[in-house]
Each structure stands twice: as structure tokens, then as C-alpha cells.
N, C-alpha and C positions, 0 to 999 in steps of 0.2 A: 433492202435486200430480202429476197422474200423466200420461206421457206427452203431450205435442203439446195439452196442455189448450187451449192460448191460442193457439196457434198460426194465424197470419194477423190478429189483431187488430189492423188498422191502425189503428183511432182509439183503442186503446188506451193511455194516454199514461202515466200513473201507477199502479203497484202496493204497496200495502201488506201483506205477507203478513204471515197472523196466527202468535203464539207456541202451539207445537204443530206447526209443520208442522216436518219432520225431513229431507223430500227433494222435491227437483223433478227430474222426470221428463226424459227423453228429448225433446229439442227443444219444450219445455214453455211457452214463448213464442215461438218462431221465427219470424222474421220479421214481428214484431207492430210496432206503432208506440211503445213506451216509451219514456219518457226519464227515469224515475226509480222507482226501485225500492228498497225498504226491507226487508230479510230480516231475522227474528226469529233472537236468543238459541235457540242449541241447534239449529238448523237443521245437517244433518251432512252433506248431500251434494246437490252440484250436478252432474245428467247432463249426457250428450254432449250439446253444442248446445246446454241449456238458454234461451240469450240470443242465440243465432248467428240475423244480420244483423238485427236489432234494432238500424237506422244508427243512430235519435238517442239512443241510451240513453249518456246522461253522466253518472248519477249512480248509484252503485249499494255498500251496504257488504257487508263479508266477516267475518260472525260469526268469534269466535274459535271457535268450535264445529264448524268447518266439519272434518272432517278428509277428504274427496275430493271435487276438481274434478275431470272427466272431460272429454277433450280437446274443444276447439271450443266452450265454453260459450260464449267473448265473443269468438268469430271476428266478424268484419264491423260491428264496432260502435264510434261514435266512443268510448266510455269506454277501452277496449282500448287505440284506437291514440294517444291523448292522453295514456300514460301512457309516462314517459324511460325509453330502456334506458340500461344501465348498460357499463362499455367492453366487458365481452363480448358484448353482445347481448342481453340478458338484462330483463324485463322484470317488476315485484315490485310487489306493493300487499300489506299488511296482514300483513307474515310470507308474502307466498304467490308463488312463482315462480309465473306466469303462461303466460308466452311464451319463447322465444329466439326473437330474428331475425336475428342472425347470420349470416352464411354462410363466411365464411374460419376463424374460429376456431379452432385446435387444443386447447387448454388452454382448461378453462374454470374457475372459482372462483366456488361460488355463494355468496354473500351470506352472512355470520355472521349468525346472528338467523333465518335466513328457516327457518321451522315446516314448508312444507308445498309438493311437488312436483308441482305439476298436470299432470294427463294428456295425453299429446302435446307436451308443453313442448319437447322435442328431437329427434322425429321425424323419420328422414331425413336428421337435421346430421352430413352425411358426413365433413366436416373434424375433426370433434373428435377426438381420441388420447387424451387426458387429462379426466378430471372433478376436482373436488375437493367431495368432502359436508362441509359444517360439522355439528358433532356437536348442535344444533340440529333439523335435520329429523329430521321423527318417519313422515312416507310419503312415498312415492314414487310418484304414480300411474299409473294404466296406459298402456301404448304411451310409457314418457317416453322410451324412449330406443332405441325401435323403428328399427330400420335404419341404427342408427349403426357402419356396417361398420366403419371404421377406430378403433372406440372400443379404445383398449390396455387405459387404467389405470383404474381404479375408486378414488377413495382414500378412506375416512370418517374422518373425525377422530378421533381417542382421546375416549372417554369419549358414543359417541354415541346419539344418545335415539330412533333410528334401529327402530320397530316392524312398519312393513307395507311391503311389496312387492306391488304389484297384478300384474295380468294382464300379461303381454305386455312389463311393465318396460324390459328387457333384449332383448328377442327381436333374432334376426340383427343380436347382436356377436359376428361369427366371427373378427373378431380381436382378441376380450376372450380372455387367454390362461390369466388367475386374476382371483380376488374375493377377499378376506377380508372376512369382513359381519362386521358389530358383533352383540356379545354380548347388547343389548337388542332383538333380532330378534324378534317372534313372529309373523308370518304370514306368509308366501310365496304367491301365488297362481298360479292355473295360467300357463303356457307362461312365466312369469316370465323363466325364462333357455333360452328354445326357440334351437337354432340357433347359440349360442354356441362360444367355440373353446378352452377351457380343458380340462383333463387329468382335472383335480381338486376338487371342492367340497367342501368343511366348513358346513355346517347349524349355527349355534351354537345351545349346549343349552336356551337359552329360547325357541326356537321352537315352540309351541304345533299350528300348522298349517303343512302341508307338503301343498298340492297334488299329487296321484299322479303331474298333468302337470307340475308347477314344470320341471322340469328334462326334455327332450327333444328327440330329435334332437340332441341336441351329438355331433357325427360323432369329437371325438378325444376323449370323454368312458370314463376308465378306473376313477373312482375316486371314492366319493361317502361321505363320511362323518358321519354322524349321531347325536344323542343317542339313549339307550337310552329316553330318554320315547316317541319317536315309533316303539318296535320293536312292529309287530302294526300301525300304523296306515301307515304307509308300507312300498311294496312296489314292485319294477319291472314296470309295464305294458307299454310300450311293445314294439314288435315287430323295434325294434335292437336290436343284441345288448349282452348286459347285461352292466352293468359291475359291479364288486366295489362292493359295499355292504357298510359296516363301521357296528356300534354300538360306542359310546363313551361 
């Protein structure tokens, strides 16, 4: 379903989407009149906005197939805001961190169990120092953790199942000083950790894809260390000056 399909449908009140459809688009209902919606088995990705201000939409499930939400799907809709955060802030349906609405938090600890980190989840939550990943989450979607200046620590649990890093992930944690990513890593997408304050990266060896951009602009950035799978396919573009790239 593709971009802004629905969009403005105010007497549209019920959706049944059929099995086969795989993605809904770009503010794809926006603003429509829903109040209940039914998504198929294998459906893999919900865009920006998909459901955003869709007030009476209260009923709506999340395929386990789903593997990215992109920020703002179910901004401004009573289902969103009817759903208990948890003491951090922190806001979960179906395996799937949703929201934080927090604002003081420093330390956060997301949820054991929870699969799946939707996009924008923590955007801007200038307070946090501290994350913790339960070795559970398998992505991270994009913009989650966009402008979280004061972010220190990054921590993923041993043994975690921890595959994609979206776009923008990370971007402007200038006081993220290091990361050690789990060893089940394979995708990194671009500007992933743009702007960031660390010295030094290690890429673990099952990473499959390495955006040319993943890593840029990191101003005290000296040191970037890589499996020898990704040598010929990653290169330094950027037009700061470059840092030592090591295969391993």
C-alpha cells in the first residue's frame, strides 16, 4: 500500500488488509477516520506516519512479521495513547517498544522480551546517559536515538540477537564515547552513527552490510576496525580526514 493511499478518509472507519501485502507506505492512512484495523501475517513494514492522527483508531494488531516501524506511525491516535508506560517511560505492545515519554530519565532498561525498536522511540531524550539492550532485540529502527546528546553508554546484553541498525540510529551521540555491538550484527545503515563522540569502532565479522555513510562526521573519530569480508566493499568517502581503517 503505497504512500498517503488513504489519506484524509474521514468516514473511513474499518480496515481489513489482505495476506500479501508486505508494506504500507508513507502516511498511508493519515488523518483518516479509523477505528479498527486488522494487518495480515508477513506484513514487514509499517512507514513514517503510516496511522498518525487517526484520533479514533483503538484497535489495531502487530504481526510478528513486522520487523520496522518507522517513527510517527501512531502519533495522535487514542490506541497509542491508551497504552501504560512502564517506570521509565517507556511504552510496548506485541514484543515492540513503541514510544518513550519520559523526560527526566537518565538510565533506561528496556523490557526483556521486547523483539523490536521503533523508529523515533527516543528521539531528542536529552536526559538519558545510559541504555541497556536485552539480548532479545533483533532492530533498532531509525532516528531511535537521534539527538540524544548526553547518551554515554550503549550496553547489549551477552549473547544478543541484535541484526539491523537503521538509518540515523544513533546520529548526534556526541557524548557516546565507545559502543561494543554484538557479534549477530549484519546491517548497519547509513548515517547510523553520524556525529557521534567515540575514538574507535569495531564492526563485528558478521556484518554483511556496512553503509559507505554508517559512520561520518564523528569529529574524534581515529580508528575503525573491520572484518576482512567487507575489504573491497567498504571504503572512506567522506571529505574528513580519514581515519585508519584496519581489516581483521
Amino acid at each position: 500500500i503505497e504512500d498517503s493511499t488513504f489519506e484524509g478518509c474521514r468516514t473511513l472507519e474499518s480496515v481489513i488488509i489482505p495476506q500479501g501485502v508486505k508494506y504500507l507506505g508513507e502516511y498511508a492512512f493519515l488523518n483518516s477516520g479509523l477505528k479498527r484495523v486488522v494487518l495480515p501475517a508477513g506484513l514487514e513494514e509499517i512507514s513514517y506516519g503510516a496511522f498518525k492522527d487517526c484520533y479514533n483508531l483503538v484497535e489495531i494488531n502487530l504481526p510478528s512479521s513486522i520487523i520496522d516501524i518507522k517513527g510517527g506511525s501512531f502519533y495522535g491516535t487514542k490506541y497509542l495513547d491508551s497504552i501504560k508506560e512502564d517506570e521509565y517511560g517507556c511504552k510496548y505492545k506485541e514484543n515492540i517498544l513503541l514510544e518513550y515519554t519520559g523526560k527526566s530519565a537518565e538510565k533506561i532498561e528496556i523490557k526483556a522480551g521486547t523483539r523490536l525498536i521503533a523508529g523515533s522511540a527516543f528521539n531528542n531524550a536529552e536526559s538519558i546517559k545510559e541504555v541497556y539492550i536485552p539480548k532479545s532485540v533483533e532492530h533498532i529502527g531509525r532516528y531511535t536515538f537521534t539527538k540524544c546528546y548526553n547518551l554515554e553508554k550503549v550496553e547489549f546484553e551477552e549473547g544478543s540477537k541484535l541484526e539491523t541498525i537503521e538509518s540515523y540510529a544513533f546520529s548526534s551521540c556526541n557524548s557516546l564515547k565507545s559502543i561494543s555491538l554484538p557479534i549477530n550484527l549484519k546491517s548497519v545503515s547509513q548515517f547510523a552513527f553520524w556525529w557521534c563522540g567515540f575514538e574507535t569502532i569495531r564492526i563485528p565479522e558478521n556484518v554483511e552490510y556496512l553503509d559507505l555513510w554508517a559512520i561520518a562526521d564523528c569529529l574524534y573519530l581515529k580508528r575503525i576496525e573491520l572484518p576482512k569480508s567487507l575489504e573491497g566493499k567498504y571504503y572512506w568517502i567522506s571529505d574528513r580526514p580519514k581515519p585508519e581503517i584496519a581489516f581483521y
